[in-house]
C-alpha positions as CSV (number, residue, x, y, z in Angstrom):
1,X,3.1,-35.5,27.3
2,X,0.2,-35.2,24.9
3,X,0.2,-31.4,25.4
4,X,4.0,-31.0,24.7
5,X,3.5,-33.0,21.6
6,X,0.6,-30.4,20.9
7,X,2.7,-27.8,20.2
8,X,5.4,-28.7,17.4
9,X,5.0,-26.5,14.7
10,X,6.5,-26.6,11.1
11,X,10.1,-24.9,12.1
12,X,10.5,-27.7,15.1
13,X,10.0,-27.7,19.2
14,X,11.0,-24.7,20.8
15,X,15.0,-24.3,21.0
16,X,16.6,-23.7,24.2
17,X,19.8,-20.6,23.8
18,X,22.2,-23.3,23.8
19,X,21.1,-25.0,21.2
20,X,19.2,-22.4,18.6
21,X,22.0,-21.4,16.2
22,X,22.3,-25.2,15.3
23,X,18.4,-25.2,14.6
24,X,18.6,-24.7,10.4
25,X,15.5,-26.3,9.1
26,X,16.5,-28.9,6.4
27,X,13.1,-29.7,5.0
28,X,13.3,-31.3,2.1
29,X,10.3,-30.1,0.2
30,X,11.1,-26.6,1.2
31,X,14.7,-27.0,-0.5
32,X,13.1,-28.5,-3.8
33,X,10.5,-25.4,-3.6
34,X,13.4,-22.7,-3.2
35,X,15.6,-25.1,-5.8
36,X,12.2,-25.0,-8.1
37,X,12.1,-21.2,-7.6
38,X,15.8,-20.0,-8.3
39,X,16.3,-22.2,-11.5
40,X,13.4,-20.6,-12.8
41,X,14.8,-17.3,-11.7
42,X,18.1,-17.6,-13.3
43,X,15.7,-18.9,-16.8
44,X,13.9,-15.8,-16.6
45,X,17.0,-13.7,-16.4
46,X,18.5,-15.4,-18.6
47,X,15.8,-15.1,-21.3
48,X,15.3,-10.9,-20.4
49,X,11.8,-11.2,-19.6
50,X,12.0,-8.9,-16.4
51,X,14.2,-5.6,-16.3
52,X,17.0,-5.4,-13.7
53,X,15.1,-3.7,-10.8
54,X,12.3,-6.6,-11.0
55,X,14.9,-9.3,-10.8
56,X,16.7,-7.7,-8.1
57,X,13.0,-7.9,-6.6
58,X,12.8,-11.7,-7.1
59,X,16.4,-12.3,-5.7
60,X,15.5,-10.2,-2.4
61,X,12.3,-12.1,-1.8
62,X,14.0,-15.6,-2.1
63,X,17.0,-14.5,-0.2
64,X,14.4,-13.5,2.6
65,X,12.1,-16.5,2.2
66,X,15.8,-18.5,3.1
67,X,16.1,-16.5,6.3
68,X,12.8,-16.7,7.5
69,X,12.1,-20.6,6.9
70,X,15.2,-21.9,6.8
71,X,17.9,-20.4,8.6
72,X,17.8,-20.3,13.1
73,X,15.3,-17.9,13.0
74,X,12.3,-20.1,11.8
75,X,13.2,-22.3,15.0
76,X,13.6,-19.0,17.5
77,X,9.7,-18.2,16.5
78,X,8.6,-21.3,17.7
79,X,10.0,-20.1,20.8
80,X,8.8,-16.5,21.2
81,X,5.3,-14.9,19.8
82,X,7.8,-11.6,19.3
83,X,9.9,-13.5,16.8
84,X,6.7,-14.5,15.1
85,X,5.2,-11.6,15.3
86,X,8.5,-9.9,13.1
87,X,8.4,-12.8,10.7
88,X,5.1,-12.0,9.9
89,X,5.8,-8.3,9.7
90,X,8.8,-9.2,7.1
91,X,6.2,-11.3,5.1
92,X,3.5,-7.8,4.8
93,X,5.9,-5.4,4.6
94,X,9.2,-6.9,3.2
95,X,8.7,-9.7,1.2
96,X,5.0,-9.1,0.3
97,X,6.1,-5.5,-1.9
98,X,9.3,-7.2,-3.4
99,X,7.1,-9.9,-5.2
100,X,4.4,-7.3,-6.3
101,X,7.2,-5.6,-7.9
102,X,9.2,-8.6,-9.5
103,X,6.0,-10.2,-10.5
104,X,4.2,-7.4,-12.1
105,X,4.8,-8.3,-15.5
106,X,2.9,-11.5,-15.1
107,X,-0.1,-10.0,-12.8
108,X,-1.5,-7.3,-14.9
109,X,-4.7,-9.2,-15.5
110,X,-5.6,-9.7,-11.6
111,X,-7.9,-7.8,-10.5
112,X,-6.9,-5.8,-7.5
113,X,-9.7,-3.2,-6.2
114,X,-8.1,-1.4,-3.5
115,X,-10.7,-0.9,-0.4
116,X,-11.6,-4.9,-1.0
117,X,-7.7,-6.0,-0.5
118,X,-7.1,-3.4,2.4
119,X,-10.0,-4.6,4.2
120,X,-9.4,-8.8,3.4
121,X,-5.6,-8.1,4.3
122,X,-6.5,-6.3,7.4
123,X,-8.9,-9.1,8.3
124,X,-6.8,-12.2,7.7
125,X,-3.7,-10.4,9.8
126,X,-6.3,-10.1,12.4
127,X,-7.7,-13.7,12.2
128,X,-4.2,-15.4,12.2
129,X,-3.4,-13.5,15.1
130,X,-6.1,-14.6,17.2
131,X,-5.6,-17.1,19.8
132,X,-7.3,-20.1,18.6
133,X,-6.5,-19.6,14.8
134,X,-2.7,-18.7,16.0
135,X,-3.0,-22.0,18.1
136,X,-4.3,-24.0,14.9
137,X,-1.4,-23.0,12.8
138,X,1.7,-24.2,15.1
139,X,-0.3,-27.6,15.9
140,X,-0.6,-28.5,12.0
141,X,1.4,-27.9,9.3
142,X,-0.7,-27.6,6.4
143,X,-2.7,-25.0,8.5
144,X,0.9,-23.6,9.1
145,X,1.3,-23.1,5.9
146,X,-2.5,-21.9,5.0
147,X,-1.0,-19.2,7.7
148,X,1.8,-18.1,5.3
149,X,0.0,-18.3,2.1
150,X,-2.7,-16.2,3.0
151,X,-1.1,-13.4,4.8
152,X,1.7,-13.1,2.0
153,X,-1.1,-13.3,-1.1
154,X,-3.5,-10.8,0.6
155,X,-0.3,-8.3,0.7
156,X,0.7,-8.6,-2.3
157,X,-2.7,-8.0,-3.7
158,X,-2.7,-4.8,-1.4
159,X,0.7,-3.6,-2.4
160,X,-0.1,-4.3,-6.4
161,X,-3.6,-2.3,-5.7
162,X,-1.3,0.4,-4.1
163,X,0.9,0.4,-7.1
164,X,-2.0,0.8,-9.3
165,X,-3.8,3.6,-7.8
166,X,-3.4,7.3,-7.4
167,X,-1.4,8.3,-4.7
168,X,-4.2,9.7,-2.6
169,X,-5.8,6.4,-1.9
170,X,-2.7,5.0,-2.1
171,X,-1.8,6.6,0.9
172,X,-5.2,6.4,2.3
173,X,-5.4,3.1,2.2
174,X,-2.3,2.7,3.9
175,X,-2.8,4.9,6.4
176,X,-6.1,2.4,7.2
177,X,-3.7,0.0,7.2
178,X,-1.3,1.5,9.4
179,X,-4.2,2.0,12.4
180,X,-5.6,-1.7,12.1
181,X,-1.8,-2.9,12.5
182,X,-1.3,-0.1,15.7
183,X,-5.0,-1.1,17.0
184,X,-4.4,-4.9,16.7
185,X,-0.9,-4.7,18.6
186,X,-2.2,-2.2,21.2
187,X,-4.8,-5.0,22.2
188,X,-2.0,-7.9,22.4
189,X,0.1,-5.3,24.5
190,X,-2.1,-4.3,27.1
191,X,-3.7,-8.0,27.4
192,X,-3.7,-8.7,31.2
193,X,-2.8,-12.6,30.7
194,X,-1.2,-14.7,27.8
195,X,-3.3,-15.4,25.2
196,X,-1.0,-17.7,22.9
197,X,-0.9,-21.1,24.3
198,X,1.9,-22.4,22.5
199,X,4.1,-19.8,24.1
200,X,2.8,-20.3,27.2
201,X,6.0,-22.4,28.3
202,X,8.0,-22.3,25.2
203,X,10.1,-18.8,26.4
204,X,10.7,-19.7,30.1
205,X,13.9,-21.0,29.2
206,X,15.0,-18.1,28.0
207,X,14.0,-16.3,31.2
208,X,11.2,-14.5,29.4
209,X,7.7,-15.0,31.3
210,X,4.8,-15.5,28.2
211,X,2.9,-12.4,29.3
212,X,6.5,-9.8,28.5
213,X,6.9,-12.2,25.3
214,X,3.7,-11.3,24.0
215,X,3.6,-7.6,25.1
216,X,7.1,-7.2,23.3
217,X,5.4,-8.8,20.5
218,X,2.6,-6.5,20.3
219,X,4.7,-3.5,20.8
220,X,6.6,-4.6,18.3
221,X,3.9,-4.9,15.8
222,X,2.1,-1.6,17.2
223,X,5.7,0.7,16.6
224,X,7.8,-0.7,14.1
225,X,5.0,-2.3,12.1
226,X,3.0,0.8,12.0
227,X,5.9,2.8,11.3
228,X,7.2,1.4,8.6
229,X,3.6,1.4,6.7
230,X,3.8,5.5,8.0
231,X,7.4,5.4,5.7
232,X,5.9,3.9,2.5
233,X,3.0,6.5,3.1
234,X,5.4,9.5,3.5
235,X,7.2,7.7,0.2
236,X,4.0,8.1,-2.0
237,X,3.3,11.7,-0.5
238,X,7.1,12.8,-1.2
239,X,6.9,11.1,-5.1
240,X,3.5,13.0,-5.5
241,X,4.4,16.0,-4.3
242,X,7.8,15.8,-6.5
243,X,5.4,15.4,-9.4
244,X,3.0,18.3,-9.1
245,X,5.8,20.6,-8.4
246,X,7.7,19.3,-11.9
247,X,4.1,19.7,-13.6
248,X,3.8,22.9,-12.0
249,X,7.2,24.1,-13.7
250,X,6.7,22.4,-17.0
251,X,3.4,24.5,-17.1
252,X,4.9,27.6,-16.2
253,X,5.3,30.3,-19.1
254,X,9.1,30.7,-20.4
C-alpha cells in the first residue's frame, strides 16, 4: 500500500482508458496562476506594450500551459514515461521559444552567454531524466514543480541566447543540442530493463509492458525531439543564407 501511495504525482494516480478523458486537473492554485497570467495579458495588450507577434507569443504559451497541466493529458503522463517524455519536449521546444519571444521586451538585461545555457540546458534535461531524480519529481510536488521550472527557464535562456547570436553558433549550438537530446534518448531506448519506477505498473492497464513504454518514450525523444531542433537549425541556415544572397545583390554594381 505504502508503495502505491509512493507514486501520486502532481497531475493525480495513474488513469485507467476508461476513465482518462474525465481526468482534467482542477487545482486551484494552478487556476489562480493561469487567471493571474491572462489578466495581466489582456493589461499588457491593452496598454500596447508588446507588438502583435509577441502577444500572439504569450497567448500560445498559456493556451499550451492549459493543455499540458490541465486538460487529460497531465493525468495520461502519470501513466506513461512516453507521454511525459512529449510534455517535456512541448515545454523545450514549444513553449520554451514562445515565451523568449513574447517576453523579449522585458529580458534584454539578462545575461544569456550561449555555450553556458546550451551546456546547463543540456545538463538539467539530462538530470531530470535520470531515474532517481525522475523518481523524486512524481513522489513530491514541489520537486514536481522544481522539474518544470527548471527545464522551461534553462530553455528559454537557450532560445533568447539563440536569438541573440549570429546564426553560425546559433546553429551550432543547436546542433549540440540536437546530439545530447538523440544521445540521451538512444540510451533510454536500448536500456535492457525499466528504469522509471513509477511506470513500472502504472501502463499495464493499458496493455503496455514498462520496458515498450519507455523505449517508445526514448524513441520519441531521440526522432521527433531531435528533429525538430534539426528544423529550427535548417530555419536559421535558410534566414542566413536569404540574407547574404540579398547583401550580395544590394552590393552588386547597377
Amino acid at each position: 500500500m505504502d508503495e502505491v501511495k509512493r507514486w501520486v504525482p502532481y497531475c493525480g494516480e495513474a488513469p485507467s482508458p476508461e476513465i482518462w478523458l474525465s481526468r482534467w486537473n482542477l487545482d486551484p492554485v494552478l487556476g489562480a496562476v493561469l487567471l493571474l497570467l491572462a489578466l495581466t495579458l489582456w493589461r499588457v495588450s491593452v496598454a500596447h506594450e508588446i507588438t502583435p507577434k509577441r502577444r500572439l507569443s504569450l497567448r500560445c504559451a498559456l493556451a499550451l500551459t492549459v493543455v499540458l497541466y490541465v486538460s487529460p493529458l497531465c493525468a495520461l503522463s502519470s501513466a506513461f514515461f512516453t507521454v511525459r517524455v512529449i510534455h517535456h519536449i512541448a515545454l523545450v521546444l514549444v513553449m520554451a521559444p514562445l515565451l523568449a519571444s513574447g517576453c523579449e521586451p522585458w529580458l534584454r538585461r539578462l545575461p544569456t552567454p550561449l555555450g553556458s545555457v546550451t551546456a546547463i540546458g543540456a545538463v538539467t534535461f539530462w538530470a531530470w531524466h535520470a531515474p532517481a531524480p525522475y523518481a523524486a519529481a512524481l513522489s513530491s510536488d514541489s520537486i514536481y514543480a522544481l522539474m518544470q521550472l527548471t527545464l522551461l527557464t534553462s530553455a528559454m535562456a537557450f532560445w533568447i541566447a539563440v536569438r541573440r547570436s549570429g546564426a553560425a553558433a546559433a546553429m551550432g549550438a543547436i546542433l549540440a543540442t540536437t546530439v545530447s537530446m538523440g544521445l540521451l534518448g538512444a540510451l533510454i531506448t536500448f536500456a535492457g530493463r525499466p528504469l522509471y519506477a513509477p511506470h513500472f505498473a502504472s501502463t499495464l492497464s493499458w496493455g503496455v509492458s514498462p520496458l515498450e513504454d519507455q523505449q517508445l518514450a526514448g524513441i520519441t525523444m531521440w526522432a521527433p525531439g531531435s528533429i525538430a531542433y534539426l528544423a529550427a537549425a535548417m530555419w536559421i541556415g535558410w534566414r542566413w543564407m536569404n540574407a547574404e544572397r540579398a547583401r550580395g545583390l544590394r552590393a552588386e554594381p547597377a
